[in-house]
C-alpha positions as CSV (number, residue, x, y, z in Angstrom):
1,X,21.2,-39.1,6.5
2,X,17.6,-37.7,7.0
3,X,15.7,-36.8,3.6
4,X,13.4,-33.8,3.5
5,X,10.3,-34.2,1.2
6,X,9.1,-32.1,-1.4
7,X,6.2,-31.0,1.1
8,X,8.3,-29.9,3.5
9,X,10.4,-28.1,1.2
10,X,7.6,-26.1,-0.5
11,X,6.0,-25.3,3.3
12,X,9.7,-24.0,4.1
13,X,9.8,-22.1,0.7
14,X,6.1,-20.1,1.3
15,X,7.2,-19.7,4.9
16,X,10.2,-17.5,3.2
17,X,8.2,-16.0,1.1
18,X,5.8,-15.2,3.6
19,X,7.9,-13.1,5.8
20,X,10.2,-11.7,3.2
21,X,6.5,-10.4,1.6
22,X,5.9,-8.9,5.2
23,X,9.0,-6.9,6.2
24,X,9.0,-5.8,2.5
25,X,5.7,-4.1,2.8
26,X,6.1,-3.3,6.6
27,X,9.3,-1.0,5.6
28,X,7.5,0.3,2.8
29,X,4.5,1.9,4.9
30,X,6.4,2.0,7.7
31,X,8.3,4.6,6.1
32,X,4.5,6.2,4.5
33,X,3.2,6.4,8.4
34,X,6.8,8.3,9.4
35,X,6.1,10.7,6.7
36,X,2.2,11.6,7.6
37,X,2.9,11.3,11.7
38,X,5.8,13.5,10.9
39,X,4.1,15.9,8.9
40,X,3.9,18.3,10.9
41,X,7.5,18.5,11.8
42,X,8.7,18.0,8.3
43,X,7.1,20.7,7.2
44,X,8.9,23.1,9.5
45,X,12.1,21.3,8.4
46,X,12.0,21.2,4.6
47,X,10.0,24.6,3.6
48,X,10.0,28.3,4.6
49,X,8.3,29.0,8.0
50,X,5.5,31.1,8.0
51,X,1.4,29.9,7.1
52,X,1.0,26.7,8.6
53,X,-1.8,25.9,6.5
54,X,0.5,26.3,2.8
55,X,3.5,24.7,4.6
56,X,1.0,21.6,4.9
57,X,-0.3,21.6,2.0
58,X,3.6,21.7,0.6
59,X,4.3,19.0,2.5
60,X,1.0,16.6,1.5
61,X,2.1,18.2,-1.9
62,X,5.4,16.3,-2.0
63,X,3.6,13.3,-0.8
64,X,0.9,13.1,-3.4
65,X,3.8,14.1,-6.9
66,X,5.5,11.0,-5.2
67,X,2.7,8.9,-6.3
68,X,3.4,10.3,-9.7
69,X,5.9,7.6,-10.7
70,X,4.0,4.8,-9.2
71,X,1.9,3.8,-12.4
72,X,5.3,4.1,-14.6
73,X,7.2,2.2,-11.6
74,X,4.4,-0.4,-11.7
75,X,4.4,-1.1,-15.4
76,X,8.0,-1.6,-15.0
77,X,8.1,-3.9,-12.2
78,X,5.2,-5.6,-13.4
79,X,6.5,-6.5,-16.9
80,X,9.9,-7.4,-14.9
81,X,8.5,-9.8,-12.8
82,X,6.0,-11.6,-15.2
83,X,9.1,-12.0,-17.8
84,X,12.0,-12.4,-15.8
85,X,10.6,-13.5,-12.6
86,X,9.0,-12.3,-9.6
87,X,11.7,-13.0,-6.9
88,X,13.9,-10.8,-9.2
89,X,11.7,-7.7,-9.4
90,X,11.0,-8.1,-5.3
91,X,15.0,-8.2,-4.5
92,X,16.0,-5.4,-6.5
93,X,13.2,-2.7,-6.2
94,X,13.1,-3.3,-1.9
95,X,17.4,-2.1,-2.4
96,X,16.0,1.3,-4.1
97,X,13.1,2.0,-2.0
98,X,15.1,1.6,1.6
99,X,18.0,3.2,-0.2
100,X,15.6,6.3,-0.9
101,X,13.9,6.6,2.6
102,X,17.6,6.1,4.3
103,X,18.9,9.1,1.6
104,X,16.0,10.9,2.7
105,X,17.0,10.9,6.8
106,X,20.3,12.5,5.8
107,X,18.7,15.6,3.5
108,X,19.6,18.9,5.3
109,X,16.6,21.6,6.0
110,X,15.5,24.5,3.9
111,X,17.3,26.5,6.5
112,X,21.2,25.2,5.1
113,X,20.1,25.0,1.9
114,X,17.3,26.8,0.7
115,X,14.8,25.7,-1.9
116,X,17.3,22.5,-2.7
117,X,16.3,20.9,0.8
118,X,11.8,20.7,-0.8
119,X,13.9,19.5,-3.7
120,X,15.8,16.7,-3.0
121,X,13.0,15.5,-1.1
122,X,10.6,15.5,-3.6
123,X,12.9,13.5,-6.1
124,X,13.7,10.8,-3.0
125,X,10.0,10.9,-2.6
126,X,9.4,9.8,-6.4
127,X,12.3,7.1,-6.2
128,X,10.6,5.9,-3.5
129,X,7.4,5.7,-5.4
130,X,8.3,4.0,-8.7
131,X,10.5,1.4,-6.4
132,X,7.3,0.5,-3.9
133,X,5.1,0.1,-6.8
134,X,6.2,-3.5,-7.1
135,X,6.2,-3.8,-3.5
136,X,2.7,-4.5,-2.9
137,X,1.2,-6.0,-5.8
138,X,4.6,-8.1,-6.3
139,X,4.6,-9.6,-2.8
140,X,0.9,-9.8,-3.2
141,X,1.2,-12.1,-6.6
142,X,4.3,-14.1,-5.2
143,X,2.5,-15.3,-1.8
144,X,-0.9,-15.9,-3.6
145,X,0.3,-18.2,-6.2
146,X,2.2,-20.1,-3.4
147,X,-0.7,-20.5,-0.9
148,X,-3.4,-23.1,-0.7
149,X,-6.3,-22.0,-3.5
150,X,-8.9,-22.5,-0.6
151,X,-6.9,-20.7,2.4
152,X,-5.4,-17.8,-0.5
153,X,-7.3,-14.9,1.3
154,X,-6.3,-15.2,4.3
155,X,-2.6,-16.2,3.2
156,X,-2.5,-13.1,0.8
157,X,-4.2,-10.6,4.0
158,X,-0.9,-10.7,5.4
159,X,0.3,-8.3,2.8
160,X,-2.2,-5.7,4.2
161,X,-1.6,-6.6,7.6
162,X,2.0,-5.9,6.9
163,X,1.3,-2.8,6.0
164,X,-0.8,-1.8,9.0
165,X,2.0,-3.1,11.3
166,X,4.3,-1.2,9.4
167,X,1.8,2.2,10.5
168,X,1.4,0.9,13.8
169,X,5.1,0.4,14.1
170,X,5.6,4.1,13.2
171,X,2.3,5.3,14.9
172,X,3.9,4.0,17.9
173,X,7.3,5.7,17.6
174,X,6.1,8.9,16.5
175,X,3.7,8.6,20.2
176,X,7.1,7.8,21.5
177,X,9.1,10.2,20.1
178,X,6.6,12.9,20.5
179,X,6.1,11.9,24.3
180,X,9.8,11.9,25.3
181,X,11.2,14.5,22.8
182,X,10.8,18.1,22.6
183,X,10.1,20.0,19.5
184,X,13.4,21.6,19.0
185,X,14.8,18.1,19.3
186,X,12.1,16.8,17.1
187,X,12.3,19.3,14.3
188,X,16.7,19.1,15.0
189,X,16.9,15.1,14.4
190,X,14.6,13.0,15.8
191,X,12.1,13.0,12.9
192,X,15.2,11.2,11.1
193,X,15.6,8.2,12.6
194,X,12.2,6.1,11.3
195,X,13.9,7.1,7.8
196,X,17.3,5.8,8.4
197,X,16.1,2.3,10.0
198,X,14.9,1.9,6.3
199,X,18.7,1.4,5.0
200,X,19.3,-2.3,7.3
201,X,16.0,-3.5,7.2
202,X,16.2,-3.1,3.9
203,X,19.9,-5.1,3.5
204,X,18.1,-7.9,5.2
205,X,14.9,-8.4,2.9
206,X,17.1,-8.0,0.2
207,X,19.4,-10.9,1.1
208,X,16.1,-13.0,2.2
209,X,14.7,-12.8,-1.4
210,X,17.6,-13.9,-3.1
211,X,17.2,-17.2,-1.6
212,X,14.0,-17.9,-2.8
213,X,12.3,-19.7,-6.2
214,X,9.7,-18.5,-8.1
215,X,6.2,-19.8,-7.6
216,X,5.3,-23.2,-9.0
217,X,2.4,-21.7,-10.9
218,X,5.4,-19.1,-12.6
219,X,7.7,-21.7,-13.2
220,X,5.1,-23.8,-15.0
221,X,3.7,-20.9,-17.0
222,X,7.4,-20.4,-18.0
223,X,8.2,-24.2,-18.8
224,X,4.7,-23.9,-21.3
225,X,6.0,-20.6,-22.7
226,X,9.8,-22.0,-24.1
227,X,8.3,-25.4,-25.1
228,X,5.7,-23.0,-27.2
229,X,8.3,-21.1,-28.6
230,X,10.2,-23.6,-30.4
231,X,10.4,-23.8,-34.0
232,X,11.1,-26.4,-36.1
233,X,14.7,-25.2,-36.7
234,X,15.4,-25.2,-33.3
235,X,15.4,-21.3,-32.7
236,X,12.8,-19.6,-30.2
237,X,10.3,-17.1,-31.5
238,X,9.7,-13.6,-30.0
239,X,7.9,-13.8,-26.3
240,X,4.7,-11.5,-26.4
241,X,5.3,-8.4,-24.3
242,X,3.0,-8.6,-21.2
243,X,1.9,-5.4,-21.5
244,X,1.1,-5.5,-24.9
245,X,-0.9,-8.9,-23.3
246,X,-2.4,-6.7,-20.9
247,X,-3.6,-3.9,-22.6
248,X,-4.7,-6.0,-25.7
249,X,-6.4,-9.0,-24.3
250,X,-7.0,-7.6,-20.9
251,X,-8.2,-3.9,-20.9
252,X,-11.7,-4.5,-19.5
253,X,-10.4,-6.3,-16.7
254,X,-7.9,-3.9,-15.6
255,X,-10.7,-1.0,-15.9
256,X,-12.8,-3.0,-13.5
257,X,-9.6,-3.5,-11.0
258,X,-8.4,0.0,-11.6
259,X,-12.4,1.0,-10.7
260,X,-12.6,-1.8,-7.7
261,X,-9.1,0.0,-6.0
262,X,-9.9,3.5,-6.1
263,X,-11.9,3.3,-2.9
264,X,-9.1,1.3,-1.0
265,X,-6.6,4.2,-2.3
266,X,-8.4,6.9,-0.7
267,X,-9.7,4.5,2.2
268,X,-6.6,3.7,3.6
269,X,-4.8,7.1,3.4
270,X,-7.6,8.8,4.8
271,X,-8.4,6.8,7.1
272,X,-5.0,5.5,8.5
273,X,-2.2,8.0,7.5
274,X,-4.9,11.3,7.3
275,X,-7.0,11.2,10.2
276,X,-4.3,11.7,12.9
277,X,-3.4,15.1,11.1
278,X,-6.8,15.6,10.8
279,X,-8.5,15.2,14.0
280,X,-5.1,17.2,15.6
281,X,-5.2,20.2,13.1
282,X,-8.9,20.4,12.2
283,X,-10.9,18.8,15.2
284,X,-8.7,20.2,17.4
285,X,-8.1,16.7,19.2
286,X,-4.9,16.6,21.4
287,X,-1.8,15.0,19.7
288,X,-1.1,12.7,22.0
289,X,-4.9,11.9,22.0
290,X,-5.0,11.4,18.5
291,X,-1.8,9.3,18.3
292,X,-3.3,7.1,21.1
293,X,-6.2,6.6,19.1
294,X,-4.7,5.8,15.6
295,X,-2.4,2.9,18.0
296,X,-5.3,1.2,18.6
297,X,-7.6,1.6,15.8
298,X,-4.6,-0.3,14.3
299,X,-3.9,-2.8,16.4
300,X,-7.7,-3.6,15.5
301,X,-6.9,-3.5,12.1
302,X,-4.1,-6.2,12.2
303,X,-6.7,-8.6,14.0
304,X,-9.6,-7.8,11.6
305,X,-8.0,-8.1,8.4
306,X,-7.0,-11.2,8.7
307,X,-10.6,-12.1,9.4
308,X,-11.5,-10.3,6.3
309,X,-9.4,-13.1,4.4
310,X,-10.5,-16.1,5.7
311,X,-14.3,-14.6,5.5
312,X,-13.7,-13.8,2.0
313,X,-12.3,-17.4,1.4
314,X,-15.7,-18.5,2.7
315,X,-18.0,-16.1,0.8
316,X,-16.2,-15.1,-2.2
317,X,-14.1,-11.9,-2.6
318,X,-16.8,-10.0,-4.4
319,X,-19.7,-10.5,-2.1
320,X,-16.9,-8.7,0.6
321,X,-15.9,-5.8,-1.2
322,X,-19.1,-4.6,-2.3
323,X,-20.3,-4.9,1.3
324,X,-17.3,-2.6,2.1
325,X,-18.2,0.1,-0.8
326,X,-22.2,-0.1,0.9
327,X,-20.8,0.7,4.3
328,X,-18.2,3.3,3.1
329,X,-21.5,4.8,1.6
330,X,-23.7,4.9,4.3
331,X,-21.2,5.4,7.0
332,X,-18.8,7.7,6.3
333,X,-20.8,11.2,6.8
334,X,-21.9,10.1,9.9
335,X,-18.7,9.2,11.2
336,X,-17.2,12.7,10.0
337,X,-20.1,14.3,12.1
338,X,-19.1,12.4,15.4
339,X,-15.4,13.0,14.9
340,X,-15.8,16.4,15.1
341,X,-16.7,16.8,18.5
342,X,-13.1,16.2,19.6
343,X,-14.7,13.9,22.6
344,X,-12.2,11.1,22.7
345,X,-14.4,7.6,23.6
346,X,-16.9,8.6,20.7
347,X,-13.8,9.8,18.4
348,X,-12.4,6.3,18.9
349,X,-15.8,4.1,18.4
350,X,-15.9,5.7,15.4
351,X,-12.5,5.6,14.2
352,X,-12.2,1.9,15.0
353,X,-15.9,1.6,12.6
354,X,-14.3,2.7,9.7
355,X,-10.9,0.8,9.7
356,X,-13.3,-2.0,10.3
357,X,-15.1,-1.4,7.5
358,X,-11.7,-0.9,5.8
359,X,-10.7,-4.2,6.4
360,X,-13.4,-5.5,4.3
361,X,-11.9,-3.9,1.5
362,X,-8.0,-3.7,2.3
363,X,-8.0,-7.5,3.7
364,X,-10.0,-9.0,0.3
365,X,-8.3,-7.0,-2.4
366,X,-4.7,-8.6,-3.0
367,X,-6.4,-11.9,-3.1
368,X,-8.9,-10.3,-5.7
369,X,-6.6,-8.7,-7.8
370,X,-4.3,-11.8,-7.9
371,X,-7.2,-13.4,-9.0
372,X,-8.4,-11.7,-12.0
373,X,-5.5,-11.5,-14.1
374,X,-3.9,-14.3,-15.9
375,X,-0.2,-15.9,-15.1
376,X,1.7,-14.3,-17.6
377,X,0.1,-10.7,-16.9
378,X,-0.3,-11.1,-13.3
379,X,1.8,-9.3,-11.6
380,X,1.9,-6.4,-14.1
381,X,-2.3,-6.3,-14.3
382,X,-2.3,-6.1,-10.5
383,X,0.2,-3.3,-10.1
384,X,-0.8,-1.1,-12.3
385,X,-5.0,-0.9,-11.7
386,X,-3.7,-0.8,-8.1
387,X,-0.9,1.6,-8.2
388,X,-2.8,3.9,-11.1
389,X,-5.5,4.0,-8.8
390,X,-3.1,5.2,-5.9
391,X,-1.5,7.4,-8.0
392,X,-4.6,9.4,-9.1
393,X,-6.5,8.9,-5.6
394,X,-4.7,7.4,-3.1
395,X,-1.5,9.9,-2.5
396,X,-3.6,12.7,-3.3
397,X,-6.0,11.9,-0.5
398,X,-4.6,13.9,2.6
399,X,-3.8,17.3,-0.5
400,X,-7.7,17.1,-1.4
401,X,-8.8,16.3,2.3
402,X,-7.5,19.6,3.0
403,X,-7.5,21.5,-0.1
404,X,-11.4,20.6,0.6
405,X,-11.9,21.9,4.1
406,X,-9.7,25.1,3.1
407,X,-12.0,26.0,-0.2
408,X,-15.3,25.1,1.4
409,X,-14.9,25.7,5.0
410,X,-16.8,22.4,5.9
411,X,-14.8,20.1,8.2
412,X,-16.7,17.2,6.4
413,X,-16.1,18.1,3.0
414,X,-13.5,15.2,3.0
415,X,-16.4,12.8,3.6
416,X,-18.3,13.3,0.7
417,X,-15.5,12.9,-1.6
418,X,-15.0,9.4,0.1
419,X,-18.6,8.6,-0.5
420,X,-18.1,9.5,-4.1
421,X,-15.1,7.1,-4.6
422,X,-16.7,4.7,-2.7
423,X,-20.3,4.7,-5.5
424,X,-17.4,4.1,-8.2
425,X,-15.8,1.2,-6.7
426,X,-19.4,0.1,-5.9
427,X,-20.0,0.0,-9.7
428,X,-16.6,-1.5,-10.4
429,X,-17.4,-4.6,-8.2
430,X,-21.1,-5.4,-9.6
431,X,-19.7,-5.2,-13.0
432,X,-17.0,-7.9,-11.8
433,X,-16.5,-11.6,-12.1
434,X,-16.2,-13.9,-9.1
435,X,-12.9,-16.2,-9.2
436,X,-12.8,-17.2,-6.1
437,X,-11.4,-20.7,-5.7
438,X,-10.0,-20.8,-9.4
439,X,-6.9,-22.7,-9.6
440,X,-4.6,-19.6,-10.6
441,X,-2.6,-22.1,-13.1
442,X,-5.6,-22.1,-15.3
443,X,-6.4,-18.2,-15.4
């Protein structure tokens, strides 16, 4: 009878948690990319027909209130997983966000029920929120205290990459669906079937993540803590509350992570789940066009984020991400300019230009933010800065991108409001600390 080492083990165990941390976070946004690629068609379904412009701007509505729960949903999960476990928290919030997007491809349209179909979306929509909040930053946390301290950037890039494949995935099938359906079919059922894919995918992460143990670093912190809390009588004293840890010990540090996310919250909806309704509805760019280009501004993506860990593993996480807020800067008026002239070759250059410059920040943040908080407030110090962040900027990115071009009548208006988020983040990340290569055991 073969023995397996302890090694082997523990590569088996972060191989697990590897891919249960991807299909977690590709389900997620793969559900996020259905609703923006769908928009359009979503719109027609769920609110009263009539000005395009207000349906829209209903239907970005419901997306941005369901970021509302995400800073409750992250405080929740957070304090979850850095008492009880993160392999707890990750296996029971994936059941209610795939049970929410599945719920959500069986609502029926404003025209059987009325006002109840906006509704029941909108409360599916906010489940969906405060059960994704731990997604991210709770897969991020899990992998990253597993990995290798000198490879953890490009171990914990996966998470974003997962979330890119997961818009790719539905990029691709709304191209698909788009190309081979017709409206009426589209607007009738088709739009559903991204949603209810949630519901087995789902069933499977689910089952994955209940075979797993908790990090080494976790388990250790949790030794430390019940040794600690034994009294001479033999009785355990009170464990302090991680967010009263947090918020007591740790406030300047989650201002500076809250300030260092906002521009990846607006960054990535804009430029990954906005820009297809933008350069369609606003530009005036084909849809098939502007699907075509958002599939392979994506597939990029996946390749250079990646990169964007392993550089950051070589040059330290801050040097990256305040490279990223000086090209968002400089950049991003420019590239508005060139979008709008709805050429395709110049629309893609540019498009691809800013997801690479995206990838600087997307693909060296979860390894930041995992970094800067201590063990027993990890988890709950990265998901709320992240998911406050995307709560306040992030879902309301595609509402103000067109709330902005409707008010002022400037096609770039959205620009300058990324250039503004960017300066903060800027300021966020010089006034940072550099914890690259830190054992996370000992922060």
């Amino acid at each position: 009878m073969t023995s397996v080492s302890p090694r082997s083990e523990e590569q088996a165990m972060v191989g697990k948690v590897a891919f249960s941390s991807f299909l977690g976070n590709f389900i997620e946004w793969f559900d996020y990319a259905s609703y923006s690629y769908f928009a359009t068609t979503i719109a027609l379904v769920f609110f009263p027909s009539g000005n395009h412009t207000v349906a829209m701007l209903q239907t970005f509505g419901v997306f941005a209130l369901s970021f509302v729960l995400r800073p409750v949903g992250a405080l929740f999960w957070g304090n979850f997983g850095d008492k009880k476990g993160r392999k707890g928290a990750l296996a029971i919030s994936i059941m209610f966000m795939s049970g929410a997007s599945f719920l959500i491809g069986c609502l029926p349209s404003y025209a059987k029920v009325g006002i109840l179909a906006p509704i029941l979306l909108l409360l599916l929509r906010m489940v969906q929120g405060f059960s994704a909040s731990g997604e991210y930053a709770g897969a991020a946390t899990f992998l990253g205290e597993y990995a290798p301290t000198k490879k953890r950037g490009i171990y914990c890039s996966l998470i974003p990459a997962s979330t890119a494949i997961g818009l790719l995935a539905g990029s691709t099938l709304a191209t698909f669906m788009t190309a081979s359906l017709s409206s009426e079919v589209l607007t009738a059922w088709g739009w559903r079937i991204p949603f209810l894919m949630a519901g087995p995918l789902g069933l499977v992460v689910h089952y994955i993540r209940t075979k797993l143990a908790d990090s080494p670093v976790y388990a250790s912190m949790s030794e430390a803590l019940e040794n600690k809390q034994q009294v001479v009588s033999g009785t355990a004293s009170k464990q302090t509350s991680p967010l009263r840890e947090l918020f007591q010990h740790h406030a300047k540090a989650l201002l500076i992570s809250f300030g260092a996310c906002v521009l990846n919250a607006v960054g990535f909806y804009t430029v990954l789940t906005y820009l297809p309704t933008y350069l369609s509805d606003i530009v005036g760019l084909a849809s098939a066009q502007s699907s075509t280009i958002t599939t392979i501004c994506l597939v990029l993506y996946v390749a250079l984020v990646f990169g964007m860990g392993h550089i950051s593993d070589k040059f330290g996480r801050k040097k990256v991400l305040i490279g990223a807020c000086a090209a968002f800067i400089l950049l991003t008026v420019p590239a508005f300019l060139v979008l709008n002239t709805a050429q395709f070759w110049p629309v893609l250059i540019v498009e691809l230009a800013m997801c690479a410059t995206l990838t600087a920040n997307d693909g060296t943040l979860s390894s930041y933010l995992t970094e800067t908080f201590p063990t027993s407030v990890r988890f709950t110090g990265f998901a709320f800065s992240f998911n406050l962040a995307n709560a306040i900027f992030g879902g309301t990115a595609p509402f103000i991108a067109t709330w902005l071009i409707y008010t002022t009548g400037s096609s770039i208006a959205p620009a300058w409001y990324m250039v503004a988020v960017a300066a903060v983040a800027l300021v966020a990340m010089i006034l940072s600390h550099e914890n690259t290569d830190k054992d996370l055991s000992r922060i």
